[in-house]
MIMIZA-686062 format. One line per field, with one value per atom (N, C-alpha, C, O): atom name; x, y, z. Coordinates in steps of 0.1 Angstrom, whole numbers, plus 5000, padded with zeros to 4 digits. Last residue first. Example, Ala and Ser with C-alpha at 12.3 -4.5 7.8 and 13.67 -1.06 7.14 Angstrom:
BEGIN
atomo <- N:CA:C:O:N:CA:C:O
px <- 5128:5137:5129:5134:5132:5123:5132:5142
py <- 4978:4989:5000:5011:4943:4955:4967:4967
pz <- 5071:5071:5079:5080:5078:5078:5078:5085
***
This chain:
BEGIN
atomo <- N:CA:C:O:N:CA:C:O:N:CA:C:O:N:CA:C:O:N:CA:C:O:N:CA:C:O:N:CA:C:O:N:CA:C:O:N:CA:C:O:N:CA:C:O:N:CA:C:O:N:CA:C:O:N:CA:C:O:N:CA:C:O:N:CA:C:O:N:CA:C:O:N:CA:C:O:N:CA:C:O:N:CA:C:O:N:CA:C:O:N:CA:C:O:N:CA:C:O:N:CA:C:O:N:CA:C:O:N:CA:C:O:N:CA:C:O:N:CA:C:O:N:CA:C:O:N:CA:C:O:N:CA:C:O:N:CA:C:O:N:CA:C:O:N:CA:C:O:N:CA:C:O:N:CA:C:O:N:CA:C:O:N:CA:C:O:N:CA:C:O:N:CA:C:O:N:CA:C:O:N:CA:C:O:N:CA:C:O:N:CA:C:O:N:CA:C:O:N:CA:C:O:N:CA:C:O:N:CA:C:O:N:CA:C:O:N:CA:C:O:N:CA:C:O:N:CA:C:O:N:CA:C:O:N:CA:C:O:N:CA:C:O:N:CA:C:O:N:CA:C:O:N:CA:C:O:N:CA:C:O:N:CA:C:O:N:CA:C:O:N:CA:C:O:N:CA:C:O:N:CA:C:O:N:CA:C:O:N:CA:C:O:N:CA:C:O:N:CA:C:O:N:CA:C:O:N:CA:C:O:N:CA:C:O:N:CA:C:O:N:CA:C:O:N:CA:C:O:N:CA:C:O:N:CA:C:O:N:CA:C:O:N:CA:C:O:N:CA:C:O:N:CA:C:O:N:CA:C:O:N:CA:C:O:N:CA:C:O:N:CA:C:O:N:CA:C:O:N:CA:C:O:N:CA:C:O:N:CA:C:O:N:CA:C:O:N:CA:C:O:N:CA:C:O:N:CA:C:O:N:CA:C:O:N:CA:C:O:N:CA:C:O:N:CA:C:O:N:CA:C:O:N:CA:C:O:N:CA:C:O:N:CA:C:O:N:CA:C:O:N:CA:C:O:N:CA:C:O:N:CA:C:O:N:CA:C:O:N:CA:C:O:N:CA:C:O:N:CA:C:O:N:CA:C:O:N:CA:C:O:N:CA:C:O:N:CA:C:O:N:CA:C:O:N:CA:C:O:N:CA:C:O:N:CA:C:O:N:CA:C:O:N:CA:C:O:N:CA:C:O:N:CA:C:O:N:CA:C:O:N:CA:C:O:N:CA:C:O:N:CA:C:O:N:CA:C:O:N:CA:C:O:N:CA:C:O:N:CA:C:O:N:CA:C:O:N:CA:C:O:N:CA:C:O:N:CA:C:O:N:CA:C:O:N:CA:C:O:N:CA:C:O:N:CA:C:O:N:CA:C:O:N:CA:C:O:N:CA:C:O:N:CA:C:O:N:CA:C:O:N:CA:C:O:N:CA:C:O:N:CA:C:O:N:CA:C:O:N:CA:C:O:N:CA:C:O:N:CA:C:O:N:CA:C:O:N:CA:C:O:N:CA:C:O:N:CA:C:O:N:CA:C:O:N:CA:C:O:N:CA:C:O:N:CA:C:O:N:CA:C:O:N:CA:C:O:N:CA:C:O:N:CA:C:O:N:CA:C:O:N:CA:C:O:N:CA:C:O:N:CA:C:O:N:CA:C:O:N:CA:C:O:N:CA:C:O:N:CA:C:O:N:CA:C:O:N:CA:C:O:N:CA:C:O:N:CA:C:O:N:CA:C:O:N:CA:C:O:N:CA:C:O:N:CA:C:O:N:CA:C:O:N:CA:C:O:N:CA:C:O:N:CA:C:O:N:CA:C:O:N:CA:C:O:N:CA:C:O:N:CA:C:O:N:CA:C:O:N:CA:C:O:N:CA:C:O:N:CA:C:O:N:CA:C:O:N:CA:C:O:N:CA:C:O:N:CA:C:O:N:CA:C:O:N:CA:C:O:N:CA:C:O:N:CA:C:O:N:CA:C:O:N:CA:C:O:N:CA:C:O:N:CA:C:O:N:CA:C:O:N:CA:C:O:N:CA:C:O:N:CA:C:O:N:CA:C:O:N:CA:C:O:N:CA:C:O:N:CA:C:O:N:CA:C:O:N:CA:C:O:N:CA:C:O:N:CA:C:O:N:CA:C:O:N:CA:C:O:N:CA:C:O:N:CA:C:O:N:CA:C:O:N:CA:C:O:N:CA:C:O:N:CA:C:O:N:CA:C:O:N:CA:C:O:N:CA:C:O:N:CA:C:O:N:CA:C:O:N:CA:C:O:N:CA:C:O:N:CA:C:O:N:CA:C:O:N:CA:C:O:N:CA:C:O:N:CA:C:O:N:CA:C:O:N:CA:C:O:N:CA:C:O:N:CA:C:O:N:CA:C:O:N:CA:C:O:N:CA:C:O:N:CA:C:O:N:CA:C:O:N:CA:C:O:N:CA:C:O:N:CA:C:O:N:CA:C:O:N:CA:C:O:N:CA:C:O:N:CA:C:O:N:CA:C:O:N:CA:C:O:N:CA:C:O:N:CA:C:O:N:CA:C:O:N:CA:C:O:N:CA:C:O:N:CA:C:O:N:CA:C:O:N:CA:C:O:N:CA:C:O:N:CA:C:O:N:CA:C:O:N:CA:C:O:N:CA:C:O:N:CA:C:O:N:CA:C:O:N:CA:C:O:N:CA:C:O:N:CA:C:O:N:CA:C:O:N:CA:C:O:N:CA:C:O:N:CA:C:O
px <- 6740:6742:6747:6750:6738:6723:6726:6716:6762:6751:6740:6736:6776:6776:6767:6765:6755:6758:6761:6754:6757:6752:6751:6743:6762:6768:6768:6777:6745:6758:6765:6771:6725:6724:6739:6742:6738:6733:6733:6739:6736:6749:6746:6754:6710:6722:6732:6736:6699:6695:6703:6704:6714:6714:6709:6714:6703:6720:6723:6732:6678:6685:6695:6697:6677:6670:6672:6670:6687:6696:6692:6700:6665:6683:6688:6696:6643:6645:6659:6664:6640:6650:6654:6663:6615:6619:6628:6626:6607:6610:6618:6629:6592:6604:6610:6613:6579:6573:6585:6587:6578:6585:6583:6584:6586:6584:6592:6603:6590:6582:6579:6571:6610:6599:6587:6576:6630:6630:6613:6606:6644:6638:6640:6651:6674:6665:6652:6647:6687:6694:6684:6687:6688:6673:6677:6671:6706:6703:6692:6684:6698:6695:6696:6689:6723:6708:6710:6721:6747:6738:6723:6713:6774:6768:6759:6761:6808:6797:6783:6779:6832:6822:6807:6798:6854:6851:6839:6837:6854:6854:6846:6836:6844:6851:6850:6838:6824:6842:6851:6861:6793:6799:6817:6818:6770:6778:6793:6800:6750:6753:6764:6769:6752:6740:6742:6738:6779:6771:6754:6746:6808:6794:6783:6781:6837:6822:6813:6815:6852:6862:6851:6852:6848:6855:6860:6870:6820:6831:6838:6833:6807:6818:6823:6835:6769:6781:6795:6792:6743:6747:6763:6766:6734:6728:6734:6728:6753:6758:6747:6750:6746:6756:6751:6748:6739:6736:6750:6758:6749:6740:6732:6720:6760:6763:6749:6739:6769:6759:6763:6769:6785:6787:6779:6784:6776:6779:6780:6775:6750:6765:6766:6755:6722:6729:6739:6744:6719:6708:6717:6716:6726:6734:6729:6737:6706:6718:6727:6733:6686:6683:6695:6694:6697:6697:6695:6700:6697:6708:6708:6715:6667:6678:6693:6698:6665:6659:6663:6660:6674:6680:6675:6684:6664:6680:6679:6682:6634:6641:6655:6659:6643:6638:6640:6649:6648:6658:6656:6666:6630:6645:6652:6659:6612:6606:6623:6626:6627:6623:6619:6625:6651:6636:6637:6645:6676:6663:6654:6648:6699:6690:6678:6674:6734:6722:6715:6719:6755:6747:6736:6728:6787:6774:6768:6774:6805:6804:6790:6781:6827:6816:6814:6823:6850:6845:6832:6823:6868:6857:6856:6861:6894:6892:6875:6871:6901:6893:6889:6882:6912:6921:6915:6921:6890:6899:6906:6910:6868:6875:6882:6881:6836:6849:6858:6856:6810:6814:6829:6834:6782:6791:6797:6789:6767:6765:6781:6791:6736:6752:6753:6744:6719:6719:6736:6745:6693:6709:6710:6706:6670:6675:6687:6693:6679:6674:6679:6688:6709:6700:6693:6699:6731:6722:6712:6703:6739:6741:6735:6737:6729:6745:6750:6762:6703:6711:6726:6733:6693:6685:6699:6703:6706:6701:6703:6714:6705:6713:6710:6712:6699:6698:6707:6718:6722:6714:6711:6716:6731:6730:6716:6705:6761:6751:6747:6755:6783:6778:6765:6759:6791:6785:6780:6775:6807:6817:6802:6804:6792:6795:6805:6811:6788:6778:6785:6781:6817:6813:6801:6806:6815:6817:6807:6797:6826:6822:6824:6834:6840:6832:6834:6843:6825:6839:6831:6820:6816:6814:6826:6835:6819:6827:6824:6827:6785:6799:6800:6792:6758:6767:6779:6786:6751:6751:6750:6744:6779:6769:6763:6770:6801:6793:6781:6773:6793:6801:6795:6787:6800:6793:6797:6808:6785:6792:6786:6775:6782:6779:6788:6800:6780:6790:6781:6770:6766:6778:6791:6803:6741:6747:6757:6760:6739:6735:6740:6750:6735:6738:6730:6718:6753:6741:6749:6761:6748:6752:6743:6731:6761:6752:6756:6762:6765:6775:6758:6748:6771:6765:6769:6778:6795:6794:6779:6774:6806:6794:6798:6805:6814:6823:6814:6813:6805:6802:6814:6821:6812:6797:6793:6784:6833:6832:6819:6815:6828:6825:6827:6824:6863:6844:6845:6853:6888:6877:6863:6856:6898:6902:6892:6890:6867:6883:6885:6875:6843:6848:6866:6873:6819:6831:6838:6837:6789:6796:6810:6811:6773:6782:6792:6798:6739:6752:6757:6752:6728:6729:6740:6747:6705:6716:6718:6709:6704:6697:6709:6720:6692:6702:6698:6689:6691:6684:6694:6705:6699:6687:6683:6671:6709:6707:6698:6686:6719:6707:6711:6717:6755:6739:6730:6736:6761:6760:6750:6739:6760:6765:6764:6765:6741:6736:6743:6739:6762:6753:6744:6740:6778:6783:6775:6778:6758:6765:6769:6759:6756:6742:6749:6748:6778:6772:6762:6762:6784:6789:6790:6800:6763:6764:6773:6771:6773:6757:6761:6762:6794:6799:6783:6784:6785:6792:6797:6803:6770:6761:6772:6768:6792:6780:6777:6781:6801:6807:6801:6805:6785:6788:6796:6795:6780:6767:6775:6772:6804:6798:6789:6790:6808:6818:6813:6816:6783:6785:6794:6788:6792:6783:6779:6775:6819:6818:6808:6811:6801:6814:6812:6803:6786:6781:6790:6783:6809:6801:6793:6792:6822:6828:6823:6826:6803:6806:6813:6814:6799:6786:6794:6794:6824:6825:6807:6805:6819:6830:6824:6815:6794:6793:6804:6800:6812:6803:6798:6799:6831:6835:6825:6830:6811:6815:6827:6831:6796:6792:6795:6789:6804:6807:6807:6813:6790:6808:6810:6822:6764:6770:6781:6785:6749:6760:6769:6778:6736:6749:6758:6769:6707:6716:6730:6736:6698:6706:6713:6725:6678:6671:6685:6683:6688:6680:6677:6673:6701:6710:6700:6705:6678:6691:6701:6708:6666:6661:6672:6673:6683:6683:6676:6679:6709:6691:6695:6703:6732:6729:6720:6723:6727:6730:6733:6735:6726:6713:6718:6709:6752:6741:6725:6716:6759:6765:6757:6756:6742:6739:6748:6746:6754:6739:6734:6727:6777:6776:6764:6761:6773:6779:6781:6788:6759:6756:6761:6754:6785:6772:6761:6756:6803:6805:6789:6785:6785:6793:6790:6782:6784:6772:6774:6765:6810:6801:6791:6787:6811:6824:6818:6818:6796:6793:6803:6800:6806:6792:6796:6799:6834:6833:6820:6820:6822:6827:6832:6834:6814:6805:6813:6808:6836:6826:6816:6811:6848:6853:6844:6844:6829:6830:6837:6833:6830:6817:6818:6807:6859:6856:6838:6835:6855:6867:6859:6853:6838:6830:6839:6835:6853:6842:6837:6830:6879:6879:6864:6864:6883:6883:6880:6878:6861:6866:6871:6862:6854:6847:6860:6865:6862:6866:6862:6863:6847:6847:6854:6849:6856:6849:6854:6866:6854:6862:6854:6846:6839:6838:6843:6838:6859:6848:6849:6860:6876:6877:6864:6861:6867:6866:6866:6860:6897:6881:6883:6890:6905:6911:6896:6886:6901:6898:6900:6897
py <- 2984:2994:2989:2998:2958:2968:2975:2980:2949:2942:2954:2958:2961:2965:2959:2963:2952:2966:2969:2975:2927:2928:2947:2951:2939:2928:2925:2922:2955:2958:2948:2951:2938:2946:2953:2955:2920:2914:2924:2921:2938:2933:2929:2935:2948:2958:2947:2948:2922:2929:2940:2941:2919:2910:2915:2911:2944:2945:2931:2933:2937:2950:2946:2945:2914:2913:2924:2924:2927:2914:2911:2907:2941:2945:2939:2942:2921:2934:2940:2943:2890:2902:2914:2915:2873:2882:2893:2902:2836:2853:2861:2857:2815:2815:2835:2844:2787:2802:2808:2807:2759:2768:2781:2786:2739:2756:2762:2766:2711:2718:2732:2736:2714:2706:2711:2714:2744:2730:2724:2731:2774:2767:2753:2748:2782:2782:2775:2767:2786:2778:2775:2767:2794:2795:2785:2774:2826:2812:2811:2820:2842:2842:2831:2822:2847:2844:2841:2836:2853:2862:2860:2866:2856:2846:2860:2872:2864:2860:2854:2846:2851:2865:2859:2850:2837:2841:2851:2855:2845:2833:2831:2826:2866:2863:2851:2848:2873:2863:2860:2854:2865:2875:2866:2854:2855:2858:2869:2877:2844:2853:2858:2869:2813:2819:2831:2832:2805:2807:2812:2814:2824:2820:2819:2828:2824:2831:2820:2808:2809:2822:2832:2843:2780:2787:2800:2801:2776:2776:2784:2795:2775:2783:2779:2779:2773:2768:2776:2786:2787:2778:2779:2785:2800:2787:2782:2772:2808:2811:2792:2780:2829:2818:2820:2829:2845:2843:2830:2825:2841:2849:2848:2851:2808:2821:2828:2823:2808:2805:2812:2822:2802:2809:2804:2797:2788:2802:2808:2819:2762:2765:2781:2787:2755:2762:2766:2774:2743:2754:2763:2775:2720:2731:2741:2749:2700:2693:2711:2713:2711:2709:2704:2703:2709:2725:2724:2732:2682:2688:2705:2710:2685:2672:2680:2683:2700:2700:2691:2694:2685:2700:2699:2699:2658:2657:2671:2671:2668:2656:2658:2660:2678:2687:2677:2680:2656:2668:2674:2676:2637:2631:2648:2651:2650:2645:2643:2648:2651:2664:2659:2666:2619:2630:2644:2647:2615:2607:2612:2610:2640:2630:2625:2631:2647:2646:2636:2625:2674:2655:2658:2667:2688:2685:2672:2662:2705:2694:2694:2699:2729:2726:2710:2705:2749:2741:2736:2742:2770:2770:2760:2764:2764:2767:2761:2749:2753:2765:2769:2779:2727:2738:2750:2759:2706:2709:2716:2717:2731:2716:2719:2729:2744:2745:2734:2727:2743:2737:2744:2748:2737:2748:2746:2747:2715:2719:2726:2719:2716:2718:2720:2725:2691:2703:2706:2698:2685:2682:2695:2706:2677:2674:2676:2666:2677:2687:2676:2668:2683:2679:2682:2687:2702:2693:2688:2686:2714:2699:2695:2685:2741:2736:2727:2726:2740:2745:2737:2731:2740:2728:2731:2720:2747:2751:2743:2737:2740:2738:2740:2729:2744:2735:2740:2743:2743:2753:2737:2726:2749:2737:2744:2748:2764:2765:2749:2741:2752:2768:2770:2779:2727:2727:2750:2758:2719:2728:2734:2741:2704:2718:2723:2733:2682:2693:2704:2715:2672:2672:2682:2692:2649:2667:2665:2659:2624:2634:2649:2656:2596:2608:2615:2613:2561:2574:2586:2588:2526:2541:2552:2552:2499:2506:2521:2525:2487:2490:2500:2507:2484:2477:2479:2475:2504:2500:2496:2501:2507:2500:2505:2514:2527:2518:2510:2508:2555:2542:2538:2545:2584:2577:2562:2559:2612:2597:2589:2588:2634:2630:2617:2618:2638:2633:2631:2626:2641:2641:2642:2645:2642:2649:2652:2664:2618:2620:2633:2635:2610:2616:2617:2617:2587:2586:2598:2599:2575:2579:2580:2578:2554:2554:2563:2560:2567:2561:2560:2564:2567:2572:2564:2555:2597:2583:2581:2591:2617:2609:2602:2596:2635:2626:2628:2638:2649:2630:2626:2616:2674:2670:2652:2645:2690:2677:2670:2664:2721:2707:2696:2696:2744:2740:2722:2714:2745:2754:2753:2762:2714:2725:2740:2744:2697:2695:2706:2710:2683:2693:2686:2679:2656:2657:2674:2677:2648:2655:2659:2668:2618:2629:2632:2625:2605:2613:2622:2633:2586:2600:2598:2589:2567:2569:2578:2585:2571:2571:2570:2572:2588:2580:2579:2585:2608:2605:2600:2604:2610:2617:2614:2616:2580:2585:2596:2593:2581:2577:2585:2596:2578:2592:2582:2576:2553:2561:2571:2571:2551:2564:2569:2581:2528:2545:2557:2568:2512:2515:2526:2534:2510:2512:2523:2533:2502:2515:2513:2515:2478:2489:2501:2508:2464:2465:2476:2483:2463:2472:2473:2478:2446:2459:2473:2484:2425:2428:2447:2457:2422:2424:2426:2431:2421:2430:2433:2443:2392:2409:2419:2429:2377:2378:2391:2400:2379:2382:2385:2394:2368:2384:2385:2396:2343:2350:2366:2375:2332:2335:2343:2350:2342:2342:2341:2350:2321:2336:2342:2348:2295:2305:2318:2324:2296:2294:2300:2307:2295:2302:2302:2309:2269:2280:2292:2302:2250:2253:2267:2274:2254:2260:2261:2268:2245:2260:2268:2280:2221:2233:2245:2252:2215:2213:2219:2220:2215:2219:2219:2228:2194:2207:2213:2217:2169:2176:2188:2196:2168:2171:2173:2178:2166:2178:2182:2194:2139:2158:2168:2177:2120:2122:2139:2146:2107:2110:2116:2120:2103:2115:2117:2125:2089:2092:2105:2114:2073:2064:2078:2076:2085:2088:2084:2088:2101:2091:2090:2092:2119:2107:2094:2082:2140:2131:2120:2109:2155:2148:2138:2128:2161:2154:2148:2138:2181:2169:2158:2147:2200:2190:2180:2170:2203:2208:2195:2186:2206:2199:2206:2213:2213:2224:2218:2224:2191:2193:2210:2218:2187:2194:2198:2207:2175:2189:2194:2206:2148:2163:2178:2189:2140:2142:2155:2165:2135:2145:2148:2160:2117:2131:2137:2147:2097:2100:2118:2127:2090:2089:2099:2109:2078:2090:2094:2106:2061:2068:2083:2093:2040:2047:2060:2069:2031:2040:2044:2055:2019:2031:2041:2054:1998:2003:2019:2028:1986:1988:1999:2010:1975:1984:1988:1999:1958:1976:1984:1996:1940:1946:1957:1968:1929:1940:1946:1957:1922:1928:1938:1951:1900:1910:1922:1933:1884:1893:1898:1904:1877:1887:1890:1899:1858:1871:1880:1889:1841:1851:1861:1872:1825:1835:1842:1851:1815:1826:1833:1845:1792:1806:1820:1832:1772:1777:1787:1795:1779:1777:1778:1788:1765:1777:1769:1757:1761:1756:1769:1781:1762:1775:1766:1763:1730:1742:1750:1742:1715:1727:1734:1744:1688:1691:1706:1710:1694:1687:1698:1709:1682:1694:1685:1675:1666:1667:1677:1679:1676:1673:1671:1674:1661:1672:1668:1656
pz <- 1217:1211:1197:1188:1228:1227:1221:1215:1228:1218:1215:1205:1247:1233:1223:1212:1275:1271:1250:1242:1287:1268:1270:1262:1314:1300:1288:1280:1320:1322:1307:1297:1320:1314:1308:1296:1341:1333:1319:1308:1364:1361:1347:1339:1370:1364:1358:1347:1377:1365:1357:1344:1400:1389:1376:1366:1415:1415:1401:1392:1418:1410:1405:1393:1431:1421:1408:1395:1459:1448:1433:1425:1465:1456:1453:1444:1468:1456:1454:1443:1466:1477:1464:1456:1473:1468:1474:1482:1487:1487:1478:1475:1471:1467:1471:1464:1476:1474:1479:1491:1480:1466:1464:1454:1501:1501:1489:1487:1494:1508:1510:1518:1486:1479:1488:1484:1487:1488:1483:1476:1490:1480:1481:1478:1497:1508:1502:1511:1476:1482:1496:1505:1446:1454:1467:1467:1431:1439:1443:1444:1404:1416:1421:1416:1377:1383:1395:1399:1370:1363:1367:1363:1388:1387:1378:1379:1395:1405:1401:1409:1372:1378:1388:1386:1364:1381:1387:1399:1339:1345:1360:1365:1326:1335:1338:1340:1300:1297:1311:1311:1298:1305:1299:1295:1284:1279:1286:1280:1299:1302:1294:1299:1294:1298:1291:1280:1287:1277:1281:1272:1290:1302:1288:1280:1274:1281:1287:1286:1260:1268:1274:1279:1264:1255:1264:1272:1286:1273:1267:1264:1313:1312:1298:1300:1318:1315:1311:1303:1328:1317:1323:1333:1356:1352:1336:1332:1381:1364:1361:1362:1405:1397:1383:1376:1438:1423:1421:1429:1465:1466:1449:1447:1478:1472:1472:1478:1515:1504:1496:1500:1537:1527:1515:1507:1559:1562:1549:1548:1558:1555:1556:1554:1560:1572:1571:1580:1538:1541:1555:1558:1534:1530:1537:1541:1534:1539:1543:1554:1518:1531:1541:1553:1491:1499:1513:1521:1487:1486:1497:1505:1485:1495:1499:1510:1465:1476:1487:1499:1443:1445:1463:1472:1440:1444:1454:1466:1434:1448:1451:1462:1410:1419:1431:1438:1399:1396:1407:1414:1400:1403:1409:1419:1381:1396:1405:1416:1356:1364:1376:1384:1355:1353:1361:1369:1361:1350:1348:1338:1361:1368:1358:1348:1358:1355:1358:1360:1374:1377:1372:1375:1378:1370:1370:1367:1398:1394:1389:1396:1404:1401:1396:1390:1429:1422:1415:1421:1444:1441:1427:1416:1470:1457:1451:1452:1498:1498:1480:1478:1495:1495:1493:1488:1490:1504:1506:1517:1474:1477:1491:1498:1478:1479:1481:1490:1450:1465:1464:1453:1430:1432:1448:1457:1414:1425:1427:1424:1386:1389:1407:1413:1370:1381:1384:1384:1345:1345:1353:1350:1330:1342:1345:1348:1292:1305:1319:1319:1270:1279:1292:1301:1262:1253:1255:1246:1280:1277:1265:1259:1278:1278:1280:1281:1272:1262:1264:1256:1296:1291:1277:1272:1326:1317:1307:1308:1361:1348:1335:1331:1390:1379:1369:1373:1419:1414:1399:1399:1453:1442:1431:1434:1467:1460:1451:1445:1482:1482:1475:1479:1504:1496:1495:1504:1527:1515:1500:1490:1542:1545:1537:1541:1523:1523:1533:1529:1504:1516:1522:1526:1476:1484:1499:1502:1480:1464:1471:1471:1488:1494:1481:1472:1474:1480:1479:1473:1489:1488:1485:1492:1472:1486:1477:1465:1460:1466:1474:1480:1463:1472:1475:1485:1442:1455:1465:1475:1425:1424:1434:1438:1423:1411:1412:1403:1441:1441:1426:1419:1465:1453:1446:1451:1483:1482:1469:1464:1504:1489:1486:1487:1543:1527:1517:1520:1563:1563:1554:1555:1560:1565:1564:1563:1525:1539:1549:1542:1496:1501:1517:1520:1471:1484:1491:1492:1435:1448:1458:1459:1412:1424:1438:1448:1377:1391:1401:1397:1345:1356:1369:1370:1333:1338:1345:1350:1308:1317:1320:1312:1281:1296:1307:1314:1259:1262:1272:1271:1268:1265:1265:1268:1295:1279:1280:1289:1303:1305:1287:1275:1296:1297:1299:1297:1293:1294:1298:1303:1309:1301:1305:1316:1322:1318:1311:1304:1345:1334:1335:1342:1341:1343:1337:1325:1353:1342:1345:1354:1362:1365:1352:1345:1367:1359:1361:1364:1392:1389:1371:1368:1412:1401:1399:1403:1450:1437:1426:1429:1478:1471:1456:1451:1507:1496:1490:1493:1532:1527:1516:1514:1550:1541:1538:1542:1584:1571:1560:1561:1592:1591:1582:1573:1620:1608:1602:1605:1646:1644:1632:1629:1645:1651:1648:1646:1637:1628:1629:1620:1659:1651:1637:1630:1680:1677:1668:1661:1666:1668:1667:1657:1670:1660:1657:1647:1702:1689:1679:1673:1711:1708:1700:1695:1694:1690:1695:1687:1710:1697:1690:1679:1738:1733:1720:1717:1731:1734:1734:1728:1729:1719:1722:1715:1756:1744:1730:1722:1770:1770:1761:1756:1762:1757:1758:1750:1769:1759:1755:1744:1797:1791:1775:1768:1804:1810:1797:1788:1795:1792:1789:1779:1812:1800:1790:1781:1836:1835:1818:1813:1835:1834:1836:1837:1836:1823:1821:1811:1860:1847:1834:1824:1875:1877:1868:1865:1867:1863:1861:1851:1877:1864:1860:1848:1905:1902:1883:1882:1907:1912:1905:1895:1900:1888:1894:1885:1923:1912:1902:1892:1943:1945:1931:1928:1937:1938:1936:1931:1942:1929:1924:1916:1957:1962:1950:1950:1953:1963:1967:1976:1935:1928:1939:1935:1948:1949:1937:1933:1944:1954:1958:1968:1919:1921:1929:1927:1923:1917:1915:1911:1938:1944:1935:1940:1915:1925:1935:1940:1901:1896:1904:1901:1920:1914:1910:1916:1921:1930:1928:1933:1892:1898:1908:1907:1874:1891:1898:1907:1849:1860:1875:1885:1832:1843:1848:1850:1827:1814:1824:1822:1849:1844:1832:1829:1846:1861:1859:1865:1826:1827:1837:1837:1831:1826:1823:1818:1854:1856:1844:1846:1839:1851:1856:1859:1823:1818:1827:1821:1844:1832:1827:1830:1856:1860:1852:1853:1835:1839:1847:1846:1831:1818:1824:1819:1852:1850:1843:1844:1850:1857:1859:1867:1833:1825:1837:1833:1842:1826:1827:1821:1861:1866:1852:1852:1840:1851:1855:1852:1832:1822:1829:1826:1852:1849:1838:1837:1863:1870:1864:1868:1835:1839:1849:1851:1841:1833:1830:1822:1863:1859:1856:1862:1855:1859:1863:1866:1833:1828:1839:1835:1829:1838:1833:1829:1810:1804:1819:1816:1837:1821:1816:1814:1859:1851:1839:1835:1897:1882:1873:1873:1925:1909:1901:1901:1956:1948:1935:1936:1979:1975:1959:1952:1989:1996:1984:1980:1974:1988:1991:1996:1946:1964:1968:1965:1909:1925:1938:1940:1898:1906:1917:1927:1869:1885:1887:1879:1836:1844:1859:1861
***
């Protein structure tokens, strides 16, 4: 090994204090970094900038980089709250439900209703729509629209075979007069649906005024034995009649004019 000359600085070996200055501004780069993202998660509170005062060249680039985090924020949370709010609306605009539940629907075909074409299905009726699905959770489809709705009347215990069973008399989309049959699980069910149904209707312009509580087969009305098809009805609507008011006014010439007709009908029987 040379001999150290007089005065002059010793190198150690392997350059060791090289490189403990060198890991030294490595330690010191990391505290750095370390340091400024501490004061950008801080917001750069003044506290933050007072507790390290060697960090004051540093300022004006972690000030710069708040401004973008809290940018960022901003930019988030409004985003959030505009998609919350147009969730609400979304859901305000929808109608509640007036009433939901299982039902059976009676299918007609040909002359008259087919006695075992049932399904039962899940429906839901609200202002706007009778809607019905398989389950419900499923994707809803519209049934009848309550302002097409003309009458919702019951259904006579003979022409199913079975009781609860209501018919509701509507116009489709082509103004043509329709009927659809739903049977319900009970009398409590029957009378909830009708009265749901009337309170959605109650204001439509064309109520009917009578119907036909049995069924169309073959080539007659099996209430009424009448053969029109089309004939106006042999009993009294109760389309103003809800759960809430079963006292049911009396309209004496409608109550004539039904009685003639009816008479009118079994005319050859009587004789």
């Amino acid at each position: 090994m040379e001999a150290v000359r007089e005065g002059a600085r010793p190198r150690w070996p392997g350059s060791l204090v090289e490189r403990s200055q060198a890991a030294r501004s490595r330690g010191n780069l990391g505290s750095l970094q370390l340091e400024a993202v501490q004061n950008v998660g801080n917001m750069d509170t003044p506290a933050s900038r007072a507790k390290e005062a060697w960090m004051e060249p540093l300022q004006p680039t972690v000030r710069q980089g708040v401004a973008q985090l809290k940018d960022f924020i901003t930019k988030l949370v409004d985003i959030e709250e505009k998609e919350e709010l147009g969730l609400q609306r979304a859901l305000s605009l929808q109608a509640p439900p007036v009433k939901e539940g299982p039902l059976f629907i009676h299918r007609t075909k040909g002359k008259g209703p087919l006695m075992s074409s049932f399904k039962k299905l899940h429906f839901s009726l609200t202002t706007e729509a009778l809607s019905f699905a398989k389950t419900p959770n499923s994707k809803k489809s519209t049934l009848i629209k309550p302002a097409n709705i003309r009458a919702a009347e019951k259904v006579e215990e003979k022409s199913f075979g079975s009781s609860n069973v209501m018919q509701l008399i509507y116009e489709d989309d082509a103004g043509k007069p329709q009927t659809v049959y739903l049977q319900c699980r009970c009398v409590n069910e029957l009378n909830q649906w009708l009265s749901a149904l009337r309170k959605v209707s109650i204001g439509n312009p064309g109520l009917l005024g009578s119907y036909h509580p049995g069924v169309f087969r073959g080539d007659k009305w099996s209430c009424c034995h009448q053969k029109d098809k089309s004939d106006l009805g042999c009993d009294k609507t109760r389309s103003r009649v809800t759960l809430q008011e079963w006292n049911d006014p009396l309209d004496h010439d409608l109550e004539a004019q039904l009685i003639y007709r009816h008479l009118l009908g079994v005319e050859p029987a009587l004789r």
